[in-house]
C-alpha positions, -999 to 999 in steps of 0.1 A, spaced: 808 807 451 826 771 461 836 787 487 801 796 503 787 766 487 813 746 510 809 767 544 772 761 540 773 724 541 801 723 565 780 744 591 748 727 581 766 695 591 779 708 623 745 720 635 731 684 622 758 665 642 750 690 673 718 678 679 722 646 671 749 645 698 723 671 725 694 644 714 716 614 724 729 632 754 696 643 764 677 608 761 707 582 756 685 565 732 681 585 693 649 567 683 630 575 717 641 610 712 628 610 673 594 592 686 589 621 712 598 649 689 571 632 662 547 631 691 554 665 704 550 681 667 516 657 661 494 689 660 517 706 635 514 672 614 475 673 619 475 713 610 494 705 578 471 680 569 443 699 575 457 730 561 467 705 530 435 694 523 419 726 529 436 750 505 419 736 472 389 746 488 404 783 499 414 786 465 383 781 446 365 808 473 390 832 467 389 830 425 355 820 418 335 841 446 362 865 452 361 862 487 387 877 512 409 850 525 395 856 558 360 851 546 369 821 528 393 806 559 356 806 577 334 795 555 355 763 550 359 757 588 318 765 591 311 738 560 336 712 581 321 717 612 287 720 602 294 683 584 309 665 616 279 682 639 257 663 609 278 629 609 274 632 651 237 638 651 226 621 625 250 592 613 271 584 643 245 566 665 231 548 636 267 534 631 271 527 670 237 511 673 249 486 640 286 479 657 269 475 695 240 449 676 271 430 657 286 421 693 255 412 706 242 392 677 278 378 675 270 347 703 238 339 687 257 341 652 285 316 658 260 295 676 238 292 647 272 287 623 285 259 645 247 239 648 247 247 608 280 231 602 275 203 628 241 193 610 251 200 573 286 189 575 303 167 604 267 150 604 266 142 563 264 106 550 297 116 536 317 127 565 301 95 588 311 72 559 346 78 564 347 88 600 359 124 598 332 140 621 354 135 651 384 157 633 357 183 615 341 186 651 377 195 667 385 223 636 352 237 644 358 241 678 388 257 671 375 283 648 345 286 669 373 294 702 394 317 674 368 334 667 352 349 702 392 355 714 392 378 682 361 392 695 375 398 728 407 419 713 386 439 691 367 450 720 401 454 738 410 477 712 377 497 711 378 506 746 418 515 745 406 539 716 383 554 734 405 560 761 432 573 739 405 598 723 412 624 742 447 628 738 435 625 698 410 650 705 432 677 721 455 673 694 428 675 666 419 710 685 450 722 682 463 712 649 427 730 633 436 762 652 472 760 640 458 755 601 437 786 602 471 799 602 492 778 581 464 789 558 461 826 568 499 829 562 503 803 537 525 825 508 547 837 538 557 798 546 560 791 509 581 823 500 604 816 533 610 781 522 614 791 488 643 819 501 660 792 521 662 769 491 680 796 470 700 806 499 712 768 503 717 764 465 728 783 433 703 798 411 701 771 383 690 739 410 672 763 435 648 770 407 649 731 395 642 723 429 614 745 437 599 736 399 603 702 414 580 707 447 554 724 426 552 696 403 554 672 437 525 693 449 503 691 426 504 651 419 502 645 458 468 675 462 452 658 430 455 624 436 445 627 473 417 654 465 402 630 439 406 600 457 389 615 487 358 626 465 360 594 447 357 571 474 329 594 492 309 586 460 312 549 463 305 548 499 274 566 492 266 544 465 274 514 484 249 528 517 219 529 487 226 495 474 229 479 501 196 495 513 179 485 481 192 447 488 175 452 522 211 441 537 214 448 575 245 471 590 240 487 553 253 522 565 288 501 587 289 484 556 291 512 531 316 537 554 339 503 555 336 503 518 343 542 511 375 548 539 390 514 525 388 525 488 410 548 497 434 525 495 442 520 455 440 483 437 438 465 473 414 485 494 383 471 475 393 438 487 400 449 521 365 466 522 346 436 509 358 408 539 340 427 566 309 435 545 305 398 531 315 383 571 289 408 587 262 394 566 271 358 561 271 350 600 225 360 596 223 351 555 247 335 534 227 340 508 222 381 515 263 374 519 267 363 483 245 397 469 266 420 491 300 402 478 286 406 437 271 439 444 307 454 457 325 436 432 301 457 407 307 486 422 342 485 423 346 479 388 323 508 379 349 524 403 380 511 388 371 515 350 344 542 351 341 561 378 379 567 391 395 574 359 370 602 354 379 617 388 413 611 388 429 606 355 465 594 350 477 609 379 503 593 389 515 575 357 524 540 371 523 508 359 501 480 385 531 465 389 549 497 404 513 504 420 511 468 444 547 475 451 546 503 464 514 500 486 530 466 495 560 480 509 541 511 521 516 492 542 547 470 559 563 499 568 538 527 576 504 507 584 473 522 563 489 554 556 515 543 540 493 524 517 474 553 509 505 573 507 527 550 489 516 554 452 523 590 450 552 589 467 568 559 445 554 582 411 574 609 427 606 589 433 602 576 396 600 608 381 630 620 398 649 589 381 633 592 354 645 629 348 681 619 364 685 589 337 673 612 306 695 645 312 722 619 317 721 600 287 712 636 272 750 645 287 769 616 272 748 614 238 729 587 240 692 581 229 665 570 254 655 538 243 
């Protein structure tokens, strides 16, 4: 059994270190080479995704309606497409007309901001009393100039996206056809990976292992699952409100809100600088309801709302929870944010596990 045990990490390592060397040969550079692989295998990345987030959904057809999987593959992809044909109709051009009035209300906005600060401000008995108008006039300027360059990249930026979309499109394409069958076939892949785990181990840690992944599973598909519903609740919440208020941009406002929640602990700050900027260039005053109104709702969110969605899912400390979206966000953007909680609860749960069998070995309580 050593001796197996042995030959299959020895030719394991020899196949690693072959295409490491082909890979280096092939591009002289290893990180290019890892960067094209990543983009060549994007749609298989968008399929599992898809095919991820999906198979909840497959599931409940399959038990509670008894639906072949077939029936139930179709119905989801119907329900999805019927939903983005709905968000293209119907929401899409209200949330282009509110971005295309933004940039044209922008000019007009910082206009009005710079004559308000000019009259209220550099003009005050206070500021002519001991002559800092000439300094507040130069700052102003400067935030005034800071403020259309931004303006200029984020318009920069939309039109790159949009002529990157395609390449994102043809990829979305084919990473949904390729989930219809990672979800078709979806016990093959498991039982395959499941067969190469026991053939690369011995029984005992093959079946720890594949305990392991279920566990893994089943964190990651509830956290994201609820977090997805939860924030799709306070989005929609946050559209209503903010329509109650009478607040302009209210739908923009309340999509900014729900995608950024995503985003545990920090995302309800992140969502609340656009909202409260976008209305306090036409209405500080509006500015100051939209900034209480999402703070509300965020705490409704945070002690209401989200626990009874989510739970305890991932069982770590805020401490543990900033870290890691911290160091996730530095390293992986916004997707590592989002990703970063469940991944650290799944590194401390391996630890955790390692430390108490080990003090379990050696006879010593857990304190």
């Amino acid at each position: 059994m050593f001796k197996d045990m042995y030959y299959k990490k020895f030719m394991f390592s020899v196949i690693f270190i072959a295409i490491i060397s082909i890979m280096v040969m092939k591009f002289g550079n290893i990180v290019y080479a890892f960067n094209l692989i990543l983009k060549i295998l994007t749609p298989f990345f968008i399929a599992f995704s898809i095919a991820y987030l999906f198979n909840p959904l497959m599931k409940f057809f399959e038990n509670k309606f008894k639906l072949k999987r077939i029936y139930a593959i179709l119905l989801i992809y119907f329900i999805a497409f019927f939903g983005i044909f709905v968000a293209i109709t119907m929401v899409s051009p209200t949330i282009a007309k509110n971005v295309g009035q933004i940039f044209n209300d922008m000019p007009s906005y910082l206009q009005s901001t710079q004559e308000f600060v000019e009259q209220k401000i550099i003009n005050s008995p206070m500021v002519q009393r001991y002559d800092r108008n000439a300094e507040l006039e130069k700052n102003l300027n400067s935030f005034i100039t800071n403020i259309s360059e931004f303006i200029k990249i984020a318009l920069d930026n939309v039109l790159n996206f949009v002529i990157g979309f395609t390449s994102v499109f043809l990829n979305a394409i084919l990473g949904v056809i390729i989930s219809i069958y990672m979800l078709k076939d979806k016990e093959e892949f498991i039982n395959k990976t499941k067969n190469l785990i026991r053939s690369l181990f011995n029984t005992k840690h093959a079946s720890l292992i594949i305990l392991f992944g279920k566990e893994v599973n089943m964190m990651f598909s509830k956290f994201i699952i609820g977090k997805i519903i939860d924030s799709a609740i306070i989005g929609f919440i946050c559209v209503v409100g903010l329509f109650l208020l009478n607040i302009k941009y209210a739908l923009l406002i309340g999509i900014i809100v729900g995608i950024t929640n995503m985003i545990p602990y920090f995302g309800p700050f992140i969502g609340a600088i656009p909202a409260v900027l976008i209305t306090l260039f036409y209405s500080p005053i509006k500015a100051l309801w939209v900034m209480v109104f999402i703070i509300a709702l965020q705490q409704f969110d945070g002690l209401i709302l989200g626990p009874k969605i989510l739970g305890d899912q991932v069982g770590l400390s805020p401490f543990w929870i900033i870290l890691s979206i911290i160091v996730g966000g530095g390293t992986f953007g916004v997707l590592g944010m989002f990703l970063a909680v469940p991944i650290v609860a799944m590194i401390k749960l391996t630890i955790e596990r390692f430390v108490s069998k080990t003090l379990k070995q050696k006879g010593i309580d857990e304190i």
